[in-house]
C-alpha positions in Angstrom: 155.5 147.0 98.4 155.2 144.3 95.2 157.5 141.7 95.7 158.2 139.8 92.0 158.7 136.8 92.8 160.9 136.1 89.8 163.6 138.6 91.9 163.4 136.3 95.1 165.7 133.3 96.0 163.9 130.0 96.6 164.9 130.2 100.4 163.5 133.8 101.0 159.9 132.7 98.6 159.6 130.0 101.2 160.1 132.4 103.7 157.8 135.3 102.6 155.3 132.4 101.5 155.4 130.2 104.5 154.7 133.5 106.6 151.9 134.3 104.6 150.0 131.1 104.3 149.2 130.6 107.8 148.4 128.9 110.1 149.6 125.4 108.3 149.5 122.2 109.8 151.9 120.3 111.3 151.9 116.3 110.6 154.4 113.2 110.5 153.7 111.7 107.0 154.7 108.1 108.3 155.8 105.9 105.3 157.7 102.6 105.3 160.2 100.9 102.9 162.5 97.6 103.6 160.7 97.2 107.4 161.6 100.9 107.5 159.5 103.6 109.1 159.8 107.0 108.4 158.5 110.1 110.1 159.1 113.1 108.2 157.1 116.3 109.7 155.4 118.4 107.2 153.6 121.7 107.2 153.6 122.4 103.5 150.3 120.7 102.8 146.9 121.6 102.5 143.5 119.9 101.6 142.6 120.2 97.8 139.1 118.7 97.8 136.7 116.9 99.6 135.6 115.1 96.6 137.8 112.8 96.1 139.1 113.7 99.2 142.3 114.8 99.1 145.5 116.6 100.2 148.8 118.0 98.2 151.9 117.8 99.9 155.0 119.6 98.6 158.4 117.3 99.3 161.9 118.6 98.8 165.2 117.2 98.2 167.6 115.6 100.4 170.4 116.7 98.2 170.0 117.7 93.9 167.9 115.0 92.4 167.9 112.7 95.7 164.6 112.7 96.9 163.8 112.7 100.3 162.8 109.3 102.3 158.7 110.2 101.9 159.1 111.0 98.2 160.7 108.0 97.6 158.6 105.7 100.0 155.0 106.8 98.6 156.4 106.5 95.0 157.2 103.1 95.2 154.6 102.5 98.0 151.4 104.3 97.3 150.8 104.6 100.4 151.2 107.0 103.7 149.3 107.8 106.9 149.7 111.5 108.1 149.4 112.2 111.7 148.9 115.8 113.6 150.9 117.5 115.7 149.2 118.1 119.2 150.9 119.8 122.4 151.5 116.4 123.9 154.2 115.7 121.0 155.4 118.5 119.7 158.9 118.1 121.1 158.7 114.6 119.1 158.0 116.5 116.0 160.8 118.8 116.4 163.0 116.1 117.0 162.0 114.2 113.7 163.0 117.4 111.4 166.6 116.1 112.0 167.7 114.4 108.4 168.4 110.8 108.9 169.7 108.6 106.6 167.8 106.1 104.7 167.8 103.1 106.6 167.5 105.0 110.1 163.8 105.5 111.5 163.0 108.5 113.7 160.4 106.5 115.3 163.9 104.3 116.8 166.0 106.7 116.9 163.9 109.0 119.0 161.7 106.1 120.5 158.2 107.3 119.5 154.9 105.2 119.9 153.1 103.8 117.3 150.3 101.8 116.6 149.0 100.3 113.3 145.4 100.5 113.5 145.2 99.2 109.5 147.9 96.5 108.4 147.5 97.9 104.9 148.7 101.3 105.9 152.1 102.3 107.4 151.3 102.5 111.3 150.3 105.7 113.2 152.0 107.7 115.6 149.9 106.9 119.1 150.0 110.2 120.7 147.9 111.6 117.3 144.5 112.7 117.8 143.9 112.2 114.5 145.1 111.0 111.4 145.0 110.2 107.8 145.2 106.9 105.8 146.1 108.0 102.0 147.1 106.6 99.0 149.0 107.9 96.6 147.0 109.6 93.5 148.9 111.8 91.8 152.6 113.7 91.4 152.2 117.1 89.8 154.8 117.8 87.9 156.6 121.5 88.4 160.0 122.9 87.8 162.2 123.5 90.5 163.4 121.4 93.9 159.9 120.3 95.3 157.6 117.6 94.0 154.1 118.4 94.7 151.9 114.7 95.4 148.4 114.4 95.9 147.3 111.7 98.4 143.8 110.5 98.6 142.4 110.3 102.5 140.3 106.7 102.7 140.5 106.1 105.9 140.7 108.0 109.6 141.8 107.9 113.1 140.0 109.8 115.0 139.9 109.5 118.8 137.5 108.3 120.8 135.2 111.4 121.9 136.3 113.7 119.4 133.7 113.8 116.7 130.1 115.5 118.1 126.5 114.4 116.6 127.3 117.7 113.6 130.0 115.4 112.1 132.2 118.4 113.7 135.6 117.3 115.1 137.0 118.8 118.5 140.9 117.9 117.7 144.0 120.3 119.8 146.6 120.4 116.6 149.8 122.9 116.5 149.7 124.6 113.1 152.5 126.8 111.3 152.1 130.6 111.2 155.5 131.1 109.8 158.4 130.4 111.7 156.6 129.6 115.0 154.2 126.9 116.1 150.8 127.7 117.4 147.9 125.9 119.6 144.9 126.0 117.3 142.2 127.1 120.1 138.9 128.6 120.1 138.3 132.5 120.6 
C-alpha cells in the first residue's frame, strides 16, 4: 500500500505518522508567563543535532490562529526546560494533557512538584530523572496548524547516579509508540 499523503486528513497523517515514528518521548515542556507555569506534555519532538545541541518541537493550536500556552510562552520568553516522563509520573503526565486556560497552571491544578534548580530557567518537575534547560533558537516556518521551534539544550538535570564513567546515561523514561505508552527498558 502507498499512502499519498496529499489524500490524508491532518488528523489521520498524525495518526499514520505518530504510529510510525516510534518510540517518541514523552516530556512536560515547562514554560512560565505572568508568575505562570505551564506544563504541556509533548511527544512530537526529537533531537536535531548535537552540535549545537538541539531539539525541534512541533506545537499545535489551541483554537485557528491561537497558539497554545508553550508557543506563546517560549516566544515571548526564550526560554523552556523539558522534563521526561518516567513510571513514577506518568499518571501526572496524563493528567496535564487536559487544555487549561491561560492563566491556570497544571502544576496547581493537579498539585505537581517542582523545583527550580536554575532561576534563569522555568523550574523542573521533581519527580524527572532528567531534564533539559533550552533556549529558544529558532521557529521554522511551515504551512498548516503546527509551528515547528528549535530549542537549544545548555544546561541538564540529571540525577544523581545516573550518568556512568562512558558519559552513558541509565534514565527509565516512557516513550510513544503510537497510541500507547511504553517503559524504555533493556533487552
Amino acid at each position: 500500500m502507498i499512502i499519498d499523503y496529499k489524500d490524508v486528513n491532518d488528523l489521520n497523517r498524525y495518526k499514520i505518522m505518530s504510529d510510525t515514528v516510534v518510540p517518541r518521548p514523552i516530556a512536560w515542556i515547562v514554560t512560565e508567563d505572568e508568575g505562570i507555569i505551564n506544563a504541556a506534555p509533548f511527544s512530537y519532538f526529537i533531537p536535531l543535532s548535537s552540535d549545537p545541541a538541539v531539539v525541534i518541537v512541533s506545537i499545535g493550536e489551541k483554537e485557528k490562529g491561537v497558539p497554545k500556552d508553550s508557543l506563546y510562552n517560549i516566544l515571548k520568553h526564550k526560554k523552556a526546560t523539558i522534563c521526561f516522563v518516567n513510571k513514577d509520573n506518568m499518571e501526572d503526565v496524563k493528567l496535564c494533557a487536559t487544555m487549561l486556560g491561560k492563566e491556570e497552571s497544571e502544576i496547581k491544578e493537579y498539585e505537581i512538584d517542582v523545583q527550580r534548580p536554575l532561576e534563569e530557567y522555568p523550574p523542573m518537575i521533581s519527580s524527572s530523572q532528567t531534564a533539559l534547560f533550552c533556549d529558544f533558537y529558532q521557529k521554522v516556518e511551515l504551512p498548516g496548524k503546527t509551528t515547528p521551534i528549535i530549542l537549544e539544550i545548555k544546561k541538564q538535570y540529571l540525577e544523581d547516579g545516573r550518568l556512568d564513567e562512558r558519559s552513558h546515561v541509565n534514565i527509565e523514561n516512557i516513550g510513544r509508540c503510537g497510541a500507547y505508552f511504553k517503559a524504555m527498558v533493556d533487552v
